[in-house]
Structures are given as structure tokens and as C-alpha cells.
N, C-alpha and C positions, 0 to 999 in steps of 0.2 A: 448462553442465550439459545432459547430454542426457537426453529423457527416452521411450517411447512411448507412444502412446493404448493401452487398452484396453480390452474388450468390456464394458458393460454392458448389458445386452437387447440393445434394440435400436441403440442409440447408443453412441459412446465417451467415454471419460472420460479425463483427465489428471489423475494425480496429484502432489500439491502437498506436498513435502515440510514437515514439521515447523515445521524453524527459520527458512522463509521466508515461513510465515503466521505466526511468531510476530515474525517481522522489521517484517511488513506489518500487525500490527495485525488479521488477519482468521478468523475462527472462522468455524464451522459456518452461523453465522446471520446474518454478513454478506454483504450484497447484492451483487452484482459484476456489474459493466458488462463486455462483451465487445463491442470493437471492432475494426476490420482498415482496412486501407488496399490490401487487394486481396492481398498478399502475407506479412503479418506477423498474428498478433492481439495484441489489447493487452487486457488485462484487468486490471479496477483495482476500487477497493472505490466503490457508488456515495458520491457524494457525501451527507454526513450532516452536518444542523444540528451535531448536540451531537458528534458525531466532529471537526468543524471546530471548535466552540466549546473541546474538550480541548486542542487544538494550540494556538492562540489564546492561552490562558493556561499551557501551556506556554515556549510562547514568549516572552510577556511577562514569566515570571518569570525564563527564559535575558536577556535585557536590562536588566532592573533588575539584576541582580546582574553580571553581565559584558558591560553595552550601553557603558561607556568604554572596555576595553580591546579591543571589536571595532570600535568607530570606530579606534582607534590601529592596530591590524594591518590596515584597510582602506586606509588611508593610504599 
């Protein structure tokens, strides 16, 4: 996906289609970390207690219910 900056005031903005903050969990009022490595940026949602606590038990309940048959397809 390509996308361009554009003009707000003074600075530019990139706009973040729909269904890849709705991929990423991130709304209006999520925090976001902007980082680079000199050539690329990376941007992510910052890290959050109860945003990690969600997954957390997400996860746990994907393993109680299918944690045998993903040890067997690891195998």
C-alpha cells in the first residue's frame, strides 16, 4: 500500500486507513510510539498494562480450549 503525507498547518500527516486500525486495535486515543532506524519508521501502539492484560487472557482462553491440538501440529 502506498500512501502520501499531507499538509496539515504546519506539519504532515499520514493517513491511516479504517480497516488497519481496526486490524491493530488503535482509535483516536491510542498512544503511539514513533520509531526509525534511520531509514524506515515504525509505529506501534505504546505499550499498555490492561491492552497486554486483554491479550493475556485472550490467549489463555485460545490454549485451554485448543492448547492440545497446538502442541500436536507443533510436533
Amino acid at each position: 500500500m502506498r500512501k502520501h503525507l499531507i499538509k496539515h498547518g504546519n506539519s504532515l500527516a499520514l493517513i491511516i486507513d479504517k480497516p488497519i486500525l481496526e486490524l491493530l486495535q488503535i482509535s483516536a486515543e491510542t498512544p503511539l510510539e514513533i520509531t526509525t532506524n534511520g531509514n524506515s519508521l515504525l509505529i506501534s501502539p505504546v505499550e499498555n498494562g490492561e491492552r497486554k492484560d486483554r491479550l493475556q487472557v485472550s490467549l489463555d482462553k485460545i490454549n485451554e480450549k485448543y492448547g492440545d491440538d497446538l502442541k500436536r501440529l507443533a510436533e
